[in-house]
C-alpha positions as CSV (number, residue, x, y, z in Angstrom):
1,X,0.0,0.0,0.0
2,X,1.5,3.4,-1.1
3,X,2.4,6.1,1.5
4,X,-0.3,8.2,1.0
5,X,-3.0,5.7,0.7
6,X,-1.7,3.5,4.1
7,X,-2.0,7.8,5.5
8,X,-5.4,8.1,4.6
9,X,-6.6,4.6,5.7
10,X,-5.1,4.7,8.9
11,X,-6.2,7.8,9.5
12,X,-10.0,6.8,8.6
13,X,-9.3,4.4,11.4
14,X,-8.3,6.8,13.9
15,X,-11.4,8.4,12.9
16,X,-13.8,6.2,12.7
17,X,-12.7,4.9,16.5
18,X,-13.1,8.5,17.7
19,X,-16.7,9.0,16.4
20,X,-17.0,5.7,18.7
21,X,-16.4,7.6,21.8
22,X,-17.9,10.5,21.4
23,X,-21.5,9.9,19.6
24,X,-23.9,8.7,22.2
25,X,-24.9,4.6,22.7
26,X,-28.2,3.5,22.4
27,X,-27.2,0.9,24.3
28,X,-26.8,2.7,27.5
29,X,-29.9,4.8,27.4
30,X,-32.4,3.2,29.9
31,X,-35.8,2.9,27.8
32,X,-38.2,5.9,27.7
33,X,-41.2,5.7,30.3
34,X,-42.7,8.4,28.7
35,X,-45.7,7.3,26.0
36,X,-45.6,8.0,22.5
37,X,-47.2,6.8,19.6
38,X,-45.2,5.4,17.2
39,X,-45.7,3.5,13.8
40,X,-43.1,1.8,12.2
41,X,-43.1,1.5,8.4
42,X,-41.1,-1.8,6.9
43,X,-41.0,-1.4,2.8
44,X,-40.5,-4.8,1.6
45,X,-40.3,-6.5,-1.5
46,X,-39.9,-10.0,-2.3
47,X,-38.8,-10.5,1.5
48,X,-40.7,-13.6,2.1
49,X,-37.3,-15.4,3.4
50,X,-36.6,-13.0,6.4
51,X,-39.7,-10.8,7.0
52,X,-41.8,-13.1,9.6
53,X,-38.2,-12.3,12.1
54,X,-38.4,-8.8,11.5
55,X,-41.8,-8.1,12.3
56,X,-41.8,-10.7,15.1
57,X,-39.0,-8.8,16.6
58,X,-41.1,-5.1,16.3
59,X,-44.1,-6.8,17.9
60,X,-42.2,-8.0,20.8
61,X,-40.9,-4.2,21.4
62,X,-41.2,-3.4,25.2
63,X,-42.4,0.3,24.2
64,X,-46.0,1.0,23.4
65,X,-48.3,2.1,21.9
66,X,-46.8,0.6,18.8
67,X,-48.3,-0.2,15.4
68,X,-46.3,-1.7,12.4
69,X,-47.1,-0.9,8.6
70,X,-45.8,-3.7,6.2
71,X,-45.9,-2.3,2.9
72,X,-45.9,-5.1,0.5
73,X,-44.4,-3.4,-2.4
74,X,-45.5,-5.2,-5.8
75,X,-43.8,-8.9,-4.2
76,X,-43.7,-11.9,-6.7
77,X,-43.4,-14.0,-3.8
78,X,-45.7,-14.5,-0.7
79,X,-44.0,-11.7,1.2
80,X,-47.6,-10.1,2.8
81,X,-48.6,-13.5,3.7
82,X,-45.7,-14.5,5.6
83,X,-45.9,-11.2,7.4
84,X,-49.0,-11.6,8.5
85,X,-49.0,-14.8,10.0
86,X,-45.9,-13.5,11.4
87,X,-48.3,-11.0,13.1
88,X,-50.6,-14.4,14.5
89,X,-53.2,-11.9,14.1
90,X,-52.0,-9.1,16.5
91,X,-54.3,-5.6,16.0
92,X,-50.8,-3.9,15.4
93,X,-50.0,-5.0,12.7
94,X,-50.9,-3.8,8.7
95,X,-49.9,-5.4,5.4
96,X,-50.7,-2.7,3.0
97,X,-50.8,-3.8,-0.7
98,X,-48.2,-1.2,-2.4
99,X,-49.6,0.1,-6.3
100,X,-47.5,0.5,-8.9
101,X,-44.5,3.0,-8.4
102,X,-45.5,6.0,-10.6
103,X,-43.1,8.1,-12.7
104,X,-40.2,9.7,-11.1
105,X,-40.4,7.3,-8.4
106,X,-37.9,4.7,-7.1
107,X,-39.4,2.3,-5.7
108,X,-38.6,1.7,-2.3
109,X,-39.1,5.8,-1.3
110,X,-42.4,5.3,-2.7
111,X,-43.4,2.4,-0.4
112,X,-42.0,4.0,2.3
113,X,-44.3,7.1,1.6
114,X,-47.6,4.8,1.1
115,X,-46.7,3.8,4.8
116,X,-47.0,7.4,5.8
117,X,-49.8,8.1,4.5
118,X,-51.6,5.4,6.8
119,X,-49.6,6.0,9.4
120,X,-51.2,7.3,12.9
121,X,-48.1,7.7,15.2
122,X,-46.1,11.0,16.2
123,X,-43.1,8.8,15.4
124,X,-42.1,7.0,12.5
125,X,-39.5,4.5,12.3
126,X,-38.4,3.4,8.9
127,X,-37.0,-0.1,9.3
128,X,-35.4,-2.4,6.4
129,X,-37.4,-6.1,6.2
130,X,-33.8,-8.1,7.0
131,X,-33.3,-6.0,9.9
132,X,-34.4,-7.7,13.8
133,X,-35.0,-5.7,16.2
134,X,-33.5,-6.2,19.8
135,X,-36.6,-5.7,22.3
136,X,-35.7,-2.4,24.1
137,X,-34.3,-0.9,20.6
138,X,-37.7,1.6,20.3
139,X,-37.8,2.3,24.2
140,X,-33.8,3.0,24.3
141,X,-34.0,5.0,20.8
142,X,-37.1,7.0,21.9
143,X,-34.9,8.4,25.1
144,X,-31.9,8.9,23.1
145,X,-34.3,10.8,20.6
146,X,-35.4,13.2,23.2
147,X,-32.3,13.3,25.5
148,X,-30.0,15.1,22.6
149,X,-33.4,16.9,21.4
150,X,-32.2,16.3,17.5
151,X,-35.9,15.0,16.1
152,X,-34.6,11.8,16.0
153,X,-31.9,9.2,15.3
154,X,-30.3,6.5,13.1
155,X,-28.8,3.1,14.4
156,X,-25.9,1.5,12.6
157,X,-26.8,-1.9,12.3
158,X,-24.8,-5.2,13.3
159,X,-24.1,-7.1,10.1
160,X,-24.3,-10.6,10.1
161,X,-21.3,-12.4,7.9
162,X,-21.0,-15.3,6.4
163,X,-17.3,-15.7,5.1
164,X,-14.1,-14.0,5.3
165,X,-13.8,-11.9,2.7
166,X,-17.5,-10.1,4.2
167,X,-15.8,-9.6,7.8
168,X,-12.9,-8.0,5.7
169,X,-15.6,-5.6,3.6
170,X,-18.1,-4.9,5.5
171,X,-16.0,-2.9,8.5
172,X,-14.0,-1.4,5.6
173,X,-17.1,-0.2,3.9
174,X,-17.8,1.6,7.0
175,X,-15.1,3.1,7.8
176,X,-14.7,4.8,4.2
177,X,-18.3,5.9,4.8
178,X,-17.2,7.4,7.9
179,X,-14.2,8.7,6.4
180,X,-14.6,10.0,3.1
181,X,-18.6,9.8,2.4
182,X,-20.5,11.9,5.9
183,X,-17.1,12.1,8.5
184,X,-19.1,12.5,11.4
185,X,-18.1,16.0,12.6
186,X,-19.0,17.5,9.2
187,X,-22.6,15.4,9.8
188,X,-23.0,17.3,12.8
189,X,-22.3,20.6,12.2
190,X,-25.3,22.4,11.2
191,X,-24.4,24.8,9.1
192,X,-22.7,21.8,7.0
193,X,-24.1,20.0,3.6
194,X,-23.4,16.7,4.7
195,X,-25.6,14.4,6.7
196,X,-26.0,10.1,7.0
197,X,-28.6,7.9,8.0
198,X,-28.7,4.3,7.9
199,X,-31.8,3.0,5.9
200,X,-32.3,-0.3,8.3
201,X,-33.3,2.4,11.5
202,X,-34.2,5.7,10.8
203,X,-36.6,6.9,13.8
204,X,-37.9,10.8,13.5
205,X,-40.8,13.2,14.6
206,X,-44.0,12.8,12.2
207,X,-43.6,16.8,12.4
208,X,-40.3,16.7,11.0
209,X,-40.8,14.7,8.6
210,X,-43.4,16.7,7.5
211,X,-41.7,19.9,7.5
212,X,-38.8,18.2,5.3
213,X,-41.3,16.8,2.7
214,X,-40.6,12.8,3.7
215,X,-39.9,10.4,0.9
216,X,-41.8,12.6,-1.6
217,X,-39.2,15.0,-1.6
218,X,-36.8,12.8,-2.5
219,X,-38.8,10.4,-4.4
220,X,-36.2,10.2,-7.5
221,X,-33.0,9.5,-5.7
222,X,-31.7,5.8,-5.0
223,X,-29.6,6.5,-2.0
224,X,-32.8,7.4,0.0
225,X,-31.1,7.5,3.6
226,X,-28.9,10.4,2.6
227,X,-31.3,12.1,0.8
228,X,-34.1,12.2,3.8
229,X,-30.9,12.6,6.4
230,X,-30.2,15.8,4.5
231,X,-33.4,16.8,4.2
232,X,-34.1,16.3,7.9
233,X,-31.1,18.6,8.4
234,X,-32.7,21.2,6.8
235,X,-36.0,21.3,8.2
236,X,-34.1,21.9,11.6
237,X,-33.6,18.5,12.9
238,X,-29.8,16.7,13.1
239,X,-29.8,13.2,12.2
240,X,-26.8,12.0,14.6
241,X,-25.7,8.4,14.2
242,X,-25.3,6.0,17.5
243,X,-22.7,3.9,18.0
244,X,-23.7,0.6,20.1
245,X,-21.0,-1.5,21.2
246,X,-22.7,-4.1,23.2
247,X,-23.9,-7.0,21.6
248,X,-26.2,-8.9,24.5
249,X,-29.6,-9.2,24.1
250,X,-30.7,-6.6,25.7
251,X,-28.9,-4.1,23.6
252,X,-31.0,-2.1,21.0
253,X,-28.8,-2.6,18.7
254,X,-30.1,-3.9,15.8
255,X,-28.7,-6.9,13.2
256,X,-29.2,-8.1,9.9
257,X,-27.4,-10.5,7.4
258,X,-25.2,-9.9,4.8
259,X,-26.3,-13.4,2.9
């Protein structure tokens, strides 16, 4: 590895480590006692194979009230019926039948915004359909929410690999993410253009997410967590990553497989 190269790698290491001291941990926030509504909206499409453990894990949430909006976007396979009898008939839980994506549209923003529109809570969390949730992840989030008073937050989630070579890429991925795509102290600062979500947890206000225009806004763009995460700067709210480093079952912190 060249000079300059090994210099900038190590040094989005030293980085990345430092943005895991001093962002806050989900995973030490004792979960909210304080009531809010909150709906969670799961886009999914041709997810039959890991769907049922994602919403399983949002209906076993500790926090309430709580209701969960499968959006079935268009699936060739039996995604909505899996979810529902994932559901075992819990009054929580929707399966809405998406329509077709109009012009202009990418597809998974425009599920995501068919959720919305159905949606009752004052928050929303956008979760992935690969994604399971650990029980106290809403409760912990929710507090961490209104502790730092940002409108909301965005959980990194643990990635479940398979071989070598996706333990080698996926923490490398990261860090140039961290690095070179949204360095965390630039992602911060308000009066800065760059900002970072991850797709897989993306919990906000219903009035912020209002005020930035949701998925419509950004309904022609294919990296949709950067796009809202930028928009959700603008309209006054900070999307500030976590950083969870334990991994017991009683951390928030959610996980989801690479495979």
């Amino acid at each position: 590895m060249a000079p300059p190269v090994a210099a900038a790698w190590w040094g989005g290491v030293a980085l990345a480590l430092w943005e895991r001291r001093v962002v806050p941990d989900a995973c030490r926030e004792e979960p909210t006692a304080q009531p809010a509504a909150v709906s969670v909206i799961v886009p999914a499409r041709n997810e039959a194979r890991g769907i049922a453990a994602c919403v399983q894990s949002l209906l076993a949430q500790t926090h309430g009230p709580l209701e969960v909006i499968v959006v079935d976007d268009e699936s060739s396979d039996d995604t909505g019926a899996v979810a529902l009898r994932a559901g075992g008939g819990d009054p929580r839980l929707r399966v809405v039948d998406g329509e077709p994506v109009p012009d202009g549209w990418v597809g998974k923003s425009w599920a995501c915004w068919q959720g919305t529109r159905t949606a009752r809570g004052d928050w929303l969390l956008f979760s992935d359909a690969d994604v399971i949730h650990g029980p106290d992840a809403l409760g912990c989030s929710l507090a961490l929410a209104r502790r730092t008073a940002r409108g909301g937050v965005t959980l990194i989630p643990h990635i479940e690999t398979g071989t070598r070579a996706e333990r080698w890429v996926m923490p490398a991925a990261l860090v140039a993410i961290e690095t070179f795509v949204a360095p965390g102290p630039l992602a911060r600062h308000r009066r800065s253009s760059v900002s970072v979500a991850a797709g897989g947890f993306m919990l906000m206000t219903r009035d912020i997410y209002d005020r930035c225009g949701g998925h419509r806004a950004i309904r022609g763009q294919m990296v949709d967590d950067l796009g809202l995460a930028l928009r959700v700067k603008g309209a006054g709210g900070l999307s500030r990553r976590t950083s969870p480093t334990a991994r017991s079952r009683s951390c928030p912190r959610p996980s989801r497989s690479s495979r």
